[in-house]
C-alpha positions as CSV (number, residue, x, y, z in Angstrom):
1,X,76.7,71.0,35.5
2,X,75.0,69.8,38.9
3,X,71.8,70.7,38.7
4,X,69.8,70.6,42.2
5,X,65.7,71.1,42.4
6,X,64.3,71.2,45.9
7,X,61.1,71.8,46.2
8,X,59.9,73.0,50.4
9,X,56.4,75.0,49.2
10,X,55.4,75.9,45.9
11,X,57.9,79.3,45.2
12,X,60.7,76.9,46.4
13,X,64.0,77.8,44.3
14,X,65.3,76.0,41.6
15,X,68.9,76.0,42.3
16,X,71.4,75.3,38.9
17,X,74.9,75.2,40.7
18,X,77.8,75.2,38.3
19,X,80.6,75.4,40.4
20,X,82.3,76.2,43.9
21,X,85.5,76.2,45.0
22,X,89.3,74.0,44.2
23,X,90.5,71.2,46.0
24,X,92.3,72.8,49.1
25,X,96.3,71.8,49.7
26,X,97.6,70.3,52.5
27,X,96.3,71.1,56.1
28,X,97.3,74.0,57.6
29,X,99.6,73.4,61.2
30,X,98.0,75.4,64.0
31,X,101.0,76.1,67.1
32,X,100.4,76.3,70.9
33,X,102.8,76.8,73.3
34,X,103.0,77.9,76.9
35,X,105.6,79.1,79.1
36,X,106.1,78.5,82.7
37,X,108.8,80.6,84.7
38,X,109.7,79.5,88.3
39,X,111.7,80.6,91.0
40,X,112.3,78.6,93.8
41,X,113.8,79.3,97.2
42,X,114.9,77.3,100.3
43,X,116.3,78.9,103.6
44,X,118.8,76.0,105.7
45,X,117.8,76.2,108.8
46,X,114.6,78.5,108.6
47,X,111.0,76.9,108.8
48,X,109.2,79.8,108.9
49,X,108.0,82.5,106.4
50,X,110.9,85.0,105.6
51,X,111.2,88.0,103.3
52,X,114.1,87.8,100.4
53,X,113.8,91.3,98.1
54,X,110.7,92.4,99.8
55,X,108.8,88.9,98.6
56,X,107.4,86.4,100.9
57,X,108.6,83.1,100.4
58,X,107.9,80.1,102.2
59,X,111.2,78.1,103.5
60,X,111.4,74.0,103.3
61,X,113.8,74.1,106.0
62,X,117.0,73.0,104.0
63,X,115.3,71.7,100.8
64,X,113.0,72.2,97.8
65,X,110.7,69.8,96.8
66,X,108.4,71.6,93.9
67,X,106.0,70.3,91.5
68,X,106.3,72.5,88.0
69,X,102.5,72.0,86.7
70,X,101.5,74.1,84.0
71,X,97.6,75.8,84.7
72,X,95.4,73.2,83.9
73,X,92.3,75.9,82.3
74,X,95.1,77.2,80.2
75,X,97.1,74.3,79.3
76,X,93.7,72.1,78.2
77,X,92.4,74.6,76.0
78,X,96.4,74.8,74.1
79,X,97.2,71.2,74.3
80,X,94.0,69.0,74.8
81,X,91.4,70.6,72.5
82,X,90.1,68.8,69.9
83,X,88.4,71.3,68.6
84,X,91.9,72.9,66.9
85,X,92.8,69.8,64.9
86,X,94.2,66.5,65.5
87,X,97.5,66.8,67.4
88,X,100.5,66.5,64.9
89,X,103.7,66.5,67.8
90,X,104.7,68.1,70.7
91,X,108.4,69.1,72.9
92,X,109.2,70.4,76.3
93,X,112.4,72.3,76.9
94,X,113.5,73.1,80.7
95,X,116.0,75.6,81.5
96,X,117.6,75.6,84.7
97,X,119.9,77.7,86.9
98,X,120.7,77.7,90.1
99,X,123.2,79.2,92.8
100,X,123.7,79.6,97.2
101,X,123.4,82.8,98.8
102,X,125.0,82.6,103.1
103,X,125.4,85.3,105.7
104,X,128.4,84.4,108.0
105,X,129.3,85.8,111.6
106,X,133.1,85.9,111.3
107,X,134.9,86.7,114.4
108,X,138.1,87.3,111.9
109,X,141.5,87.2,113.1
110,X,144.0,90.0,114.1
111,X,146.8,90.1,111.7
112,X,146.4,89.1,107.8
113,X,146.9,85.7,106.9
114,X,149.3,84.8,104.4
115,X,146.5,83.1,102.1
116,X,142.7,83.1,101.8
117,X,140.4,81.8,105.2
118,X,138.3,79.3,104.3
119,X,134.7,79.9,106.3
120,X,132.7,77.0,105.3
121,X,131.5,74.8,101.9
122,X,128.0,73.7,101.9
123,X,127.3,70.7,99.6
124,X,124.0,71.3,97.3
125,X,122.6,70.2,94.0
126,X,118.9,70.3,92.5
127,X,117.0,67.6,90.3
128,X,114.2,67.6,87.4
129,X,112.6,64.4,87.0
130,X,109.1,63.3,85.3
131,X,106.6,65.0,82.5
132,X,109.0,64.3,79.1
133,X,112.4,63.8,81.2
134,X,113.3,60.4,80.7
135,X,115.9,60.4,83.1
136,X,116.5,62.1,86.3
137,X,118.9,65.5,85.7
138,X,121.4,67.0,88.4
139,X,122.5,70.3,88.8
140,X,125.3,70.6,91.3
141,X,125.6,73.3,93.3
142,X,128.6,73.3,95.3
143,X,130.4,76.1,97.1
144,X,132.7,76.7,99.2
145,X,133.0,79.9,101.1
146,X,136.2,82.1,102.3
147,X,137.8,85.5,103.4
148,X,139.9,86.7,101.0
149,X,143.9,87.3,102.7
150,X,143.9,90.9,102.8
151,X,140.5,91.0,105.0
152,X,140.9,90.9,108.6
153,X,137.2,89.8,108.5
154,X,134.2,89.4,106.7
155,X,131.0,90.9,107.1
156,X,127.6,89.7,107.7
157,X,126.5,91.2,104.3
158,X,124.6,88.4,102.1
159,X,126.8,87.2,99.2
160,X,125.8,84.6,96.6
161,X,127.8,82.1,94.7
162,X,128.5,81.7,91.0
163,X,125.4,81.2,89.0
164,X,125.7,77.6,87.6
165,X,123.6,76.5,84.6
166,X,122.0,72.9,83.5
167,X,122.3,72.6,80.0
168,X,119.0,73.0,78.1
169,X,117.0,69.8,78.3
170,X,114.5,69.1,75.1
171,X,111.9,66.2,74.6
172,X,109.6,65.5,71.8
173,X,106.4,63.5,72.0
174,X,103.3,62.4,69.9
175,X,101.1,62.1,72.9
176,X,99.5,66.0,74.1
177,X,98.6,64.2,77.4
178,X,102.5,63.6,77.7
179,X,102.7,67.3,77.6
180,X,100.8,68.0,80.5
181,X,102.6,66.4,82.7
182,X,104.2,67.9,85.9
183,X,107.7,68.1,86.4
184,X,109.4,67.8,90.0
185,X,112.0,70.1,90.8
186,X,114.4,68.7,94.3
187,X,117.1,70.6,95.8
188,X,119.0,70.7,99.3
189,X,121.9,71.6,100.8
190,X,124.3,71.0,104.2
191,X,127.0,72.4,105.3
192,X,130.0,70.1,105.3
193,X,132.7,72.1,107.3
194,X,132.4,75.2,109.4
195,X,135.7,77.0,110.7
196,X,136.6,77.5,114.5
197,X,134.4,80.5,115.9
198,X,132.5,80.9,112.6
199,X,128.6,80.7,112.5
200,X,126.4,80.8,109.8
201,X,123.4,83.2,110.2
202,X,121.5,82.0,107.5
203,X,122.3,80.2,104.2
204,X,120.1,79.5,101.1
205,X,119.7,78.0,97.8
206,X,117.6,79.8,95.0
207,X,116.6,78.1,91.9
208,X,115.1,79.3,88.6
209,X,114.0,78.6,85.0
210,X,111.7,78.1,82.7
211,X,109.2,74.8,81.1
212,X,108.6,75.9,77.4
213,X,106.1,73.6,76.1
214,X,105.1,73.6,72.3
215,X,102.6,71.7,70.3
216,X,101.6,71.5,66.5
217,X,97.9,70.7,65.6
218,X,96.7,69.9,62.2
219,X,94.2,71.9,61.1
220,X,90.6,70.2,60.4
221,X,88.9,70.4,57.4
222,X,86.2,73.5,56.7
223,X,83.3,71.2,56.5
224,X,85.0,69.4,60.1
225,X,85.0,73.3,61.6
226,X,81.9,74.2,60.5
227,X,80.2,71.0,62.1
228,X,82.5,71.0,65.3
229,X,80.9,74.9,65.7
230,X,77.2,74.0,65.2
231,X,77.9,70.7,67.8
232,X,79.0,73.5,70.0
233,X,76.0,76.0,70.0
234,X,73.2,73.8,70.4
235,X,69.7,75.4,70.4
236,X,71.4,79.0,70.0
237,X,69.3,82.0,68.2
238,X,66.2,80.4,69.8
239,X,64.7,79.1,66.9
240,X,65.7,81.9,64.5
241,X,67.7,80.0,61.6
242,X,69.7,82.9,60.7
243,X,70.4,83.6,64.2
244,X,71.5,80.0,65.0
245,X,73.8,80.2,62.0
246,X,75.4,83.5,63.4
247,X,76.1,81.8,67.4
248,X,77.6,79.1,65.2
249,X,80.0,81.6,63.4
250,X,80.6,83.8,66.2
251,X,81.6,80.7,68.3
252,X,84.7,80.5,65.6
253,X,85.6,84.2,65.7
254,X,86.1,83.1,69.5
255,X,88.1,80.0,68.5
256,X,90.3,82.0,66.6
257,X,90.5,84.8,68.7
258,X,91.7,82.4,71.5
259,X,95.2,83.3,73.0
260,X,97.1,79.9,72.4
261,X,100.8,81.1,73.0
262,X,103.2,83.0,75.4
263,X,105.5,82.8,73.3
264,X,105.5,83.7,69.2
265,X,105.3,82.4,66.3
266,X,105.1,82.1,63.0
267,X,101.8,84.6,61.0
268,X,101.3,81.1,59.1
269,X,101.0,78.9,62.6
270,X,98.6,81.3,64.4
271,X,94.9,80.5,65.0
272,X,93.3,83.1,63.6
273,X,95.5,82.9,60.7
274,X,94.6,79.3,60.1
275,X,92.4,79.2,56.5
276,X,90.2,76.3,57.2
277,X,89.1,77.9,59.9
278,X,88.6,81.2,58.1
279,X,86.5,79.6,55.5
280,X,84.5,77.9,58.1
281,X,83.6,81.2,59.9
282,X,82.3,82.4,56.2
283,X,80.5,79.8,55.3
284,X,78.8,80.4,58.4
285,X,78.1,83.6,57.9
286,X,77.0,83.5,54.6
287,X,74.7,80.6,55.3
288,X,73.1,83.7,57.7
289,X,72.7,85.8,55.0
290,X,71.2,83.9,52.6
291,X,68.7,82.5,55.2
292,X,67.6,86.4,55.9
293,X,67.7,86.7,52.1
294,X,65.8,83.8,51.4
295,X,63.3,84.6,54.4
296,X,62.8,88.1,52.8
297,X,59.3,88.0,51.0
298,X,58.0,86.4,54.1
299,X,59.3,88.4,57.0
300,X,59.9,91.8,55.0
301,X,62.9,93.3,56.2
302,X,63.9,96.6,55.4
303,X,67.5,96.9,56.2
304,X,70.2,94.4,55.5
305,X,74.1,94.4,56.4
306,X,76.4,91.6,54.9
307,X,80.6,91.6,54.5
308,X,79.3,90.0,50.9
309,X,78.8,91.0,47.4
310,X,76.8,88.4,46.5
311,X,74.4,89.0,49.0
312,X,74.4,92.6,49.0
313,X,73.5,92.6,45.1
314,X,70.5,90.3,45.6
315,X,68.8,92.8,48.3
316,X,70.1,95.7,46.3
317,X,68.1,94.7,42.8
318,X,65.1,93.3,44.9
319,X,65.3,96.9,46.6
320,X,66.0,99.4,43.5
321,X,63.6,97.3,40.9
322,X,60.8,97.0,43.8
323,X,60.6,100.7,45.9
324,X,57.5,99.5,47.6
325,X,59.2,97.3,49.7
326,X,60.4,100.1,51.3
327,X,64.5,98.3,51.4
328,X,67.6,101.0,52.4
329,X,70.4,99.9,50.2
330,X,72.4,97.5,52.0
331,X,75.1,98.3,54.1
332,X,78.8,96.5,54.2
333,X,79.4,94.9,57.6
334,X,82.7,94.4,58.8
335,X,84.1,90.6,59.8
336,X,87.2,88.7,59.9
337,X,86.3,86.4,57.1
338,X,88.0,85.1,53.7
339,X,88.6,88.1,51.5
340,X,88.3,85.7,48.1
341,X,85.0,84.9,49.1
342,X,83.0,84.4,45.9
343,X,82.8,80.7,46.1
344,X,82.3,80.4,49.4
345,X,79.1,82.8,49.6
346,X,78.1,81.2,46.4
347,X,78.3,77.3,47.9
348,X,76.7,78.6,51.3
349,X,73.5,80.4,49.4
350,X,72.8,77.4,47.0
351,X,73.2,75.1,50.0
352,X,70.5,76.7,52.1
353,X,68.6,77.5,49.0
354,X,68.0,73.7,48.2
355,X,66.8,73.2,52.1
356,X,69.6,72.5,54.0
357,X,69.8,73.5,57.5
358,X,71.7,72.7,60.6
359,X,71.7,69.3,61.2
360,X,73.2,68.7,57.6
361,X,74.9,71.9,56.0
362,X,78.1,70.5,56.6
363,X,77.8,66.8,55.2
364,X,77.2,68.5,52.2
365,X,80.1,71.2,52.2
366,X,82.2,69.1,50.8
367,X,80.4,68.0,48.0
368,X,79.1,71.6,47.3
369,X,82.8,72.9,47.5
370,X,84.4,70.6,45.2
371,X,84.3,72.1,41.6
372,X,86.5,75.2,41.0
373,X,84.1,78.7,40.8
374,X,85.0,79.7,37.2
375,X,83.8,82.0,35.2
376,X,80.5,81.3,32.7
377,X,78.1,83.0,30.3
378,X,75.3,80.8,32.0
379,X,74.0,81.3,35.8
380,X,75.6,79.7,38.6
381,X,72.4,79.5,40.1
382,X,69.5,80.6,39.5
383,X,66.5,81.6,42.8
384,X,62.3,82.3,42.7
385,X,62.4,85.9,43.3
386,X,59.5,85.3,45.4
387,X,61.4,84.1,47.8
388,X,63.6,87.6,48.4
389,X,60.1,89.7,48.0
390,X,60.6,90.3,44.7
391,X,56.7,88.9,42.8
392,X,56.6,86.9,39.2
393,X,60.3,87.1,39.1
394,X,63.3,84.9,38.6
395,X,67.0,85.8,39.9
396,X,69.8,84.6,37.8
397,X,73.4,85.1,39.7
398,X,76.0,85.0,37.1
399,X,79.8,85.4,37.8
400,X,81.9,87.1,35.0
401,X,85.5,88.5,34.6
402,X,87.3,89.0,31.3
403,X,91.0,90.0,32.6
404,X,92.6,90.6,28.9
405,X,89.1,92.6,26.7
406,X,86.9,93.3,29.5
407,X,84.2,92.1,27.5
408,X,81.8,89.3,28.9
409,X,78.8,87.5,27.9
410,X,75.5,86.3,29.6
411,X,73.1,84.0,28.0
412,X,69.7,85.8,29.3
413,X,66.9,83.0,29.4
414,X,63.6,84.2,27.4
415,X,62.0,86.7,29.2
416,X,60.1,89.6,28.8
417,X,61.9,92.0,30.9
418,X,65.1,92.0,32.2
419,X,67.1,94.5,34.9
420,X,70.4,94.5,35.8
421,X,71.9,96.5,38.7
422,X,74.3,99.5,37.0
423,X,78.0,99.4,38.9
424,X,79.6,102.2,37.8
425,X,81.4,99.8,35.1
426,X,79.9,98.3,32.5
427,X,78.7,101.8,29.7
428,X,78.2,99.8,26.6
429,X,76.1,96.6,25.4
430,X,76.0,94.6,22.2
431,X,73.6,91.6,21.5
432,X,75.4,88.5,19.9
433,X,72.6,86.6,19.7
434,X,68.6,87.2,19.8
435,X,65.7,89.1,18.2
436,X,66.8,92.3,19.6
437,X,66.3,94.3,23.3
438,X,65.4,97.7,24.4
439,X,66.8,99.8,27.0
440,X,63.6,100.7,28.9
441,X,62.7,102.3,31.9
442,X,63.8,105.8,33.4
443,X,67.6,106.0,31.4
444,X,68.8,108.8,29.7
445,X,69.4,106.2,26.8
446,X,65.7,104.7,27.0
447,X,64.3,103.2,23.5
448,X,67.6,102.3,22.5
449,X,67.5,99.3,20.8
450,X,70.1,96.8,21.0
451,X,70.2,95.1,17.5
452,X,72.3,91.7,16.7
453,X,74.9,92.6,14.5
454,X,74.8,96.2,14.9
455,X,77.4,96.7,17.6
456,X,77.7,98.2,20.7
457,X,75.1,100.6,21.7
458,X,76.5,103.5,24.8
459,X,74.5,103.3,28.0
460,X,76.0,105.9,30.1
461,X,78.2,105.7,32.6
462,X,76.6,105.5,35.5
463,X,77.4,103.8,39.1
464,X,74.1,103.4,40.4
465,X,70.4,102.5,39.5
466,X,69.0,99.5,37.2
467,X,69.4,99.2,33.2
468,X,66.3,97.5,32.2
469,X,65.6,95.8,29.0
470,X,62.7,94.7,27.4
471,X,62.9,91.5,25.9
472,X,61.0,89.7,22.7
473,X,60.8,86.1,24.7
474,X,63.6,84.4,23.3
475,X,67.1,83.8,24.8
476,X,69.3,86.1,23.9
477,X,73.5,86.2,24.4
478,X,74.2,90.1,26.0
479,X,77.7,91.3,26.5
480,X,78.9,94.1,28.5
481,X,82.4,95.5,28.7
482,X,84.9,96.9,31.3
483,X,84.4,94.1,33.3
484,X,87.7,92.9,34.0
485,X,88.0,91.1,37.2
486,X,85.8,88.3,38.6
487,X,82.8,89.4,40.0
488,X,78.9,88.2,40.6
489,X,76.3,90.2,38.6
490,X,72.6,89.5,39.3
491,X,69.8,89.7,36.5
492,X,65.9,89.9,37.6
493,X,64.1,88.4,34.8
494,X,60.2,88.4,34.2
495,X,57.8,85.9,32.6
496,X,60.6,84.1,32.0
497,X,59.7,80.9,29.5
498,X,60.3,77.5,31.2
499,X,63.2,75.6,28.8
500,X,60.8,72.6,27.0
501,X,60.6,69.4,28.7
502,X,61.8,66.4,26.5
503,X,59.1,64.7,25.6
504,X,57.7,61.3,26.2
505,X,58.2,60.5,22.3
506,X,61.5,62.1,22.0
507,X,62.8,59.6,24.8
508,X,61.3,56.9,23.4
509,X,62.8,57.7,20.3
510,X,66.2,58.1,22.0
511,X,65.3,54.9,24.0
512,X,65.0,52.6,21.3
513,X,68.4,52.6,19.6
514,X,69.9,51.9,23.0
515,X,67.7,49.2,23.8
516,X,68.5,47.4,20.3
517,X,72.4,47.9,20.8
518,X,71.5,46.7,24.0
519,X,70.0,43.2,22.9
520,X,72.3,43.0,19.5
521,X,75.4,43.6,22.0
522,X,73.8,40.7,24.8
């Protein structure tokens, strides 16, 4: 058991932190991608602006010479950001297509001709080169125009050639400034033969496609997250911890909230699915939480939200066993945070109990995070009461869960008085060790005395409200049943008797026969 004393002022807490969270697995991969569609059109023999389906297009007289870039504001944030992880690999498909469109003045001819007229063939093609294309690819575009035999003539109405496609091209890379790259699209055209009498009004080439570009990140670490967010928020909540812990979480809602693909993917690839980042966000919040909590007794609130048990129990018993601080029960807020929390909120309030702030919460995450939360009969950490408002008092936060009896066990320190918040599932207690409690206070079942060895004793089932005990100053071993799944459950104790100090004899005592097998052993 890690035990951590910090004392800040006198009615510091003494923090007794048993255990956190597992070892994650591997990193979670975090996917961008973008998508850029073009369509590109050049009139032969224009130079001005002309109007093709109703849009304006400007003409490069009888060529294309186009730079695909993707938008640099988007494509930074998906590709370049180090703030989504380090950057695992990366690929860039193009898709091309491509065809001529013509109008033709034919004069025609008066009697059919035994086969097809042939009007004219313009000679065309189109290029990709650069970005991830290590080579320069060709589209060509050929075609060759006629009158079918059983026309007299052909009309001036625009016709286009067969659409022709470039076989999807696909590149891989480990750089993400590769990915950024541009990619230069060239295409042109010229007529090669015209027939006698024949004229061309105008003639055209039209390109399209798409640039898919995709990119795989590997997830940072929490502890990485959580420091990248309070780099990122400097001097936010003006001075008001638990407000400077909230910019910093809020500035990860907004990281994982960030639109990073056009196209989609896989629920286990998407940022806001990404765990790490989750559990940062958390952490975050709950180190908010349990600085208001903390702050309590000295800045006397009298509401309090929090998506947390944990937290919410703490206000609630300081609330219900104190009525004079004048404390509403506290309300559930609502956030996109890790639903197995327990841990997490547990890590975050020892953390900022022992005195941690901002400048170095998250060296210490991963040391605070790296012992499974299991459950125990002895407190994962125990605060001063003091410090939530709550006078003469010490908080013990146990976490229990008995998924086969239901029945679990806490090992009360001597005390004289003891409350517990009532949860609508726990109705019977037994004492397995001690001199004996009594239910005080305003139950239905007050004076009952809770004997060892006499068995369970009925409380009442009842989902709200305190069950309060008076104690006889020794440590006693409670259990309660129905409590099958994991869950905190915080115990206010009073005049609680400090555990003995060894003494200066005793480690003498225990000093001396390792100091002899010391020198015998030299």
């Amino acid at each position: 058991m890690l035990t951590l004393q910090r004392y800040a002022k006198p009615s510091a807490a003494i923090i007794v932190l048993a255990a956190c969270l597992p070892f994650q697995a591997l990193a979670t991969e975090i996917a961008t991608n973008m998508r850029l569609n073009f369509n590109e059109i050049a009139i032969m023999n224009r130079t001005t602006s002309v109007s093709v389906d109703g849009v304006d297009i400007t003409t490069y007289s009888n060529q294309i010479d186009k730079l695909l870039t993707l938008d640099p504001s988007i494509a930074n944030a998906r590709f370049l950001s180090t703030r989504l992880g380090t950057f695992s690999s990366g690929s860039m498909t193009i898709e091309l297509r491509g065809n001529q469109f013509i109008s033709l003045n034919d004069p025609g001819v008066s009697v059919l001709p035994d086969s097809q007229r042939t009007l004219t063939r313009i000679e065309a093609g189109a290029t990709l080169s650069g970005g991830l294309l290590t080579t320069t690819e060709s589209l060509n575009l050929d075609a060759t125009w006629f009158c079918r035999a059983t026309a007299l003539s052909c009309t001036r109405d625009e016709v286009y050639s067969t659409l022709k496609f470039l076989s999807p091209l696909s590149n891989s890379t480990t750089s993400a400034a590769a990915l950024v790259q541009p990619i230069r699209l060239q295409a042109s055209g010229a007529p090669t033969f015209t027939a006698d009498g024949v004229s061309i009004n105008y003639a055209g080439l039209s390109l399209s496609g798409t640039v898919n570009v995709n990119a795989t990140f590997t997830a940072k670490t929490r502890s990485q997250y959580v420091a990248d967010a309070l780099a990122a928020t400097p001097g936010a909540g003006g001075g008001v911890a638990a407000a400077r812990w909230d910019a910093a979480a809020t500035d990860i809602q907004s990281l994982r909230n960030s639109v990073l693909t056009d196209v989609a993917v896989a629920n286990t690839l998407k940022i806001a699915r990404t765990p790490e980042l989750k559990d940062a966000q958390t952490l975050l919040a709950a180190a908010r939480d349990s600085t208001i909590l903390l702050n309590a007794g000295a800045t006397a609130p009298t509401v309090f939200n929090s998506p947390f048990d944990l937290m919410r129990q703490l206000w609630n018993v300081t609330a219900t066993v104190d009525p004079s601080l004048g404390r509403s029960t506290a309300g559930f807020s609502s956030e996109d945070l890790t639903s197995d929390n327990a841990a997490l909120s547990l890590a975050a309030l020892s953390l900022i109990a022992s005195g941690s702030d901002e400048h170095d919460f998250a060296a210490q995450l991963d040391h605070a995070l790296g012992v499974p939360l299991t459950t125990s009969a002895a407190p994962q950490l125990t605060l001063d009461g003091a410090l939530l408002g709550l006078t003469d008092a010490m908080l013990s936060i146990y976490y229990l869960g008995n998924s086969s009896s239901g029945l679990v066990e806490l090992n009360l320190p001597d005390a004289a008085r003891y409350a517990l918040l009532r949860n609508g599932l726990y109705d019977r207690i037994s004492l397995l060790e001690g001199n004996g409690l009594t239910v005080i206070g305003n139950s239905d079942y007050a004076g009952s005395a809770v004997l060892q060895g006499e068995g369970e004793v009925y409380i009442g089932e009842i989902s709200s409200g305190l069950l309060e005990l008076s104690g006889q100053s020794t440590a006693s071993r409670l259990q309660l049943n129905n409590i099958y799944s994991n869950q905190f459950l915080v115990v206010a104790s009073w005049a609680v008797t400090p555990a003995p100090e060894p003494s200066q004899a005793w480690l003498l005592m225990m000093g001396l026969p390792l100091l002899l097998w010391r020198r015998q052993s030299a």
